[in-house]
Backbone bond lengths (Angstrom), bond angles and torsions (degrees), N, CA, C in turn:
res aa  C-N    CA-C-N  psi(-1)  N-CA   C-N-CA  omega(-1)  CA-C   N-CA-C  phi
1 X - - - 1.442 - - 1.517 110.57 -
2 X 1.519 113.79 -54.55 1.343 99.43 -177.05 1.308 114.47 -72.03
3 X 1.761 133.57 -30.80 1.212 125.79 150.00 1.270 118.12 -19.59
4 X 1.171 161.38 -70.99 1.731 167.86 -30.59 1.366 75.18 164.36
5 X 1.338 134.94 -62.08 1.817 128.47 -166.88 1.308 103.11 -61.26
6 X 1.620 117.20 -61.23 1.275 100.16 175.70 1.343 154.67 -107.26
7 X 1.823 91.80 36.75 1.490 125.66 144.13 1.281 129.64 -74.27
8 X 1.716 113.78 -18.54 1.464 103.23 -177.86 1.595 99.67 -88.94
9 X 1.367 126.13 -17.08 1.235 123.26 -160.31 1.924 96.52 -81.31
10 X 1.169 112.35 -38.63 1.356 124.47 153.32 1.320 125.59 -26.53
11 X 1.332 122.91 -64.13 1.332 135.73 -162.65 1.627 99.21 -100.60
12 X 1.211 106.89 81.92 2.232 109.05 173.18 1.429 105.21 -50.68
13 X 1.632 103.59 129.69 1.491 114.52 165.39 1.278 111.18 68.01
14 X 1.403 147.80 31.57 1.370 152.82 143.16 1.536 126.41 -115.67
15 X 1.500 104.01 -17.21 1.676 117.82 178.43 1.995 100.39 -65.39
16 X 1.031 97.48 138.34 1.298 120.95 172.39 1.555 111.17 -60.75
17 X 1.166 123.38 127.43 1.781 116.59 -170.53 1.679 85.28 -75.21
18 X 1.576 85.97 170.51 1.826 114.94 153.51 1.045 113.87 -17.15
19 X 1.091 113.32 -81.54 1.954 143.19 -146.82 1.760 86.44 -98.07
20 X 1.084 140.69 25.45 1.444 139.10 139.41 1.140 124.80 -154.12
21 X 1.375 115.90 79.88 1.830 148.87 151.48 1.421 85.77 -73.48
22 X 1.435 78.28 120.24 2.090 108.82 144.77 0.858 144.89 174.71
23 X 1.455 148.89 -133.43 1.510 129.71 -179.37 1.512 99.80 -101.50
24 X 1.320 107.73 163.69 1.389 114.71 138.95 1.670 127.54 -170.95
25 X 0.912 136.68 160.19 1.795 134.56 -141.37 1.390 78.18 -156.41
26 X 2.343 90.28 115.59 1.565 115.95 159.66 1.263 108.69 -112.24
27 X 1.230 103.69 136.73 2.483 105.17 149.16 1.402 101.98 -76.20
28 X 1.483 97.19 137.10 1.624 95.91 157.43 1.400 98.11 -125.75
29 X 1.725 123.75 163.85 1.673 114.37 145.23 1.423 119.64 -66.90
30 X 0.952 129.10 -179.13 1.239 149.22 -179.25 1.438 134.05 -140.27
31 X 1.477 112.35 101.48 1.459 120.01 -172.92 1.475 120.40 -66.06
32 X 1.319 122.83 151.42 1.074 100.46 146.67 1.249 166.09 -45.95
33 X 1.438 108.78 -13.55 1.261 123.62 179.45 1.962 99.12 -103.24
34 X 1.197 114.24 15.42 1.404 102.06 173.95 1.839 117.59 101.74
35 X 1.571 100.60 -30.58 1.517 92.75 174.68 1.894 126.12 -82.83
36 X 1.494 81.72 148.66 1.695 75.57 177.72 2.284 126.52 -100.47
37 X 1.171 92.39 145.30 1.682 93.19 -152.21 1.496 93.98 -135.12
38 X 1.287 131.27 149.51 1.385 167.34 -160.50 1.699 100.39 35.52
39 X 1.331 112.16 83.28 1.394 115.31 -154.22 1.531 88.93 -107.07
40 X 1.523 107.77 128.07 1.765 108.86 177.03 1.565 95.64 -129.39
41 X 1.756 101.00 147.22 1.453 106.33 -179.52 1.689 103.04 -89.61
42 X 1.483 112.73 114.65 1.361 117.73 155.81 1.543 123.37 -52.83
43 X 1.197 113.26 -62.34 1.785 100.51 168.03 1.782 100.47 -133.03
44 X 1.212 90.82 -175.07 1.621 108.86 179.92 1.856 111.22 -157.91
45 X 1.021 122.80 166.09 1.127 146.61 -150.02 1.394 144.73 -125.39
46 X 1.294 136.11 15.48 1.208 126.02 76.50 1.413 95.94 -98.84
47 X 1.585 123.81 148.54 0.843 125.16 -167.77 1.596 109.98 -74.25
48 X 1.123 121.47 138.26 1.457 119.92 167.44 1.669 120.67 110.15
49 X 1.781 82.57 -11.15 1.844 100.08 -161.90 1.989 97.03 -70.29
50 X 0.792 114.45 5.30 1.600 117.64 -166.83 1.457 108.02 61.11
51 X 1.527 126.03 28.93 1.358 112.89 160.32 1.854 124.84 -62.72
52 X 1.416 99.57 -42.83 1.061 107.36 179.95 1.847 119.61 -70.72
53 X 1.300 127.72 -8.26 0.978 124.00 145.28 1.594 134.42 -66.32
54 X 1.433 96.97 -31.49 1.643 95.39 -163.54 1.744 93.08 -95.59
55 X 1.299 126.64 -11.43 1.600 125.21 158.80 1.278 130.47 -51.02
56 X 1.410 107.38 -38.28 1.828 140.81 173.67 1.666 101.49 -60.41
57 X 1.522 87.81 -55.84 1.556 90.66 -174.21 1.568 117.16 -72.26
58 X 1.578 121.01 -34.39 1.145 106.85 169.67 1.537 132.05 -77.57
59 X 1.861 101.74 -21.21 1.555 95.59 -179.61 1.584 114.09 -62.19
60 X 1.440 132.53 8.86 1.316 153.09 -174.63 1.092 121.08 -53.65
61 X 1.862 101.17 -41.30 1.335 147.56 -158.32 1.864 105.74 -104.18
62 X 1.255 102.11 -27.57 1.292 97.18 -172.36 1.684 116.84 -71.00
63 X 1.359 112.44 153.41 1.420 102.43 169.73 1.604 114.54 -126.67
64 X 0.852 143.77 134.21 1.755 149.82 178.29 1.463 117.35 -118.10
65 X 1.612 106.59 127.88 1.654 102.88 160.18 1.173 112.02 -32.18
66 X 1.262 111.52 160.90 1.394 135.18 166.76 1.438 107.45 -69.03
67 X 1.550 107.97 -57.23 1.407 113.39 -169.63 1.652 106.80 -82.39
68 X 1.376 126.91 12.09 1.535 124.11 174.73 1.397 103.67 -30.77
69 X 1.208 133.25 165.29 1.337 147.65 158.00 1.289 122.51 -78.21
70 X 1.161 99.04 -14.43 2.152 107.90 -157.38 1.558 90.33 -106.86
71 X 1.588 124.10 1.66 1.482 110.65 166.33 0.961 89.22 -84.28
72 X 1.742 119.58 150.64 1.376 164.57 137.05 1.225 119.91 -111.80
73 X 2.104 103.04 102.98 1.372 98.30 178.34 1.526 131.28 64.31
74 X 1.369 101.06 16.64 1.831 119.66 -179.48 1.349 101.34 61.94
75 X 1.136 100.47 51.95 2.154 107.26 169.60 1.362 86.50 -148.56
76 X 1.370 103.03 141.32 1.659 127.27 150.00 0.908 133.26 -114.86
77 X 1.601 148.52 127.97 1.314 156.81 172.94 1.548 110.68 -89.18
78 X 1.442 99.84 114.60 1.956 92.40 179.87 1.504 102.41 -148.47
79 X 1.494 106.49 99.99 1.608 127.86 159.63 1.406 103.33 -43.02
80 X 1.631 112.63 150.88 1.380 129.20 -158.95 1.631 92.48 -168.61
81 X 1.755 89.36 117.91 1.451 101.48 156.01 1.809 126.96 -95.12
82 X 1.101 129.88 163.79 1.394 108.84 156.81 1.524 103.27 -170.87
83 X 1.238 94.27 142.23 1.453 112.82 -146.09 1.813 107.02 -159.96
84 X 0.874 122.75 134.34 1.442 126.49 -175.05 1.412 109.35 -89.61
85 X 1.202 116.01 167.46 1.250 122.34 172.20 1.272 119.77 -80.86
């Protein structure tokens, strides 16, 4: 979570304001070496709030075993809250 905080401050003009915390759930592929790439947001939370953009943009950042469990078929599904303190 606090990762994700100070990733949005990172990424200018895609962080989700204040007054719109919420969910949102991307696929990414999955490389071999662990990074994730052509990452699209399946839903988001309130809809429209640009959460689901700036999720896309951070799963960018993410890195995963190879051998994770939650790949299927070199795709991953990974729900994301974000929410301030």
């Amino acid at each position: 979570m606090l990762i994700a905080l100070a990733m949005a401050a990172a990424i200018e003009g895609s962080a989700p304001s204040a007054d719109r915390q919420g969910r949102a759930t991307v696929r990414c592929h999955v490389t071999a070496a662990g990074r994730l790439t052509q990452c699209v947001a399946l839903s988001e939370s309130p809809v429209g709030a640009n959460v689901g953009a700036f999720a896309v943009k951070l799963a960018g950042a993410y890195r995963v075993q190879p051998s994770d469990r939650r790949i299927r078929a070199g795709t991953i599904t990974i729900p994301m809250r974000f929410k301030l303190p």
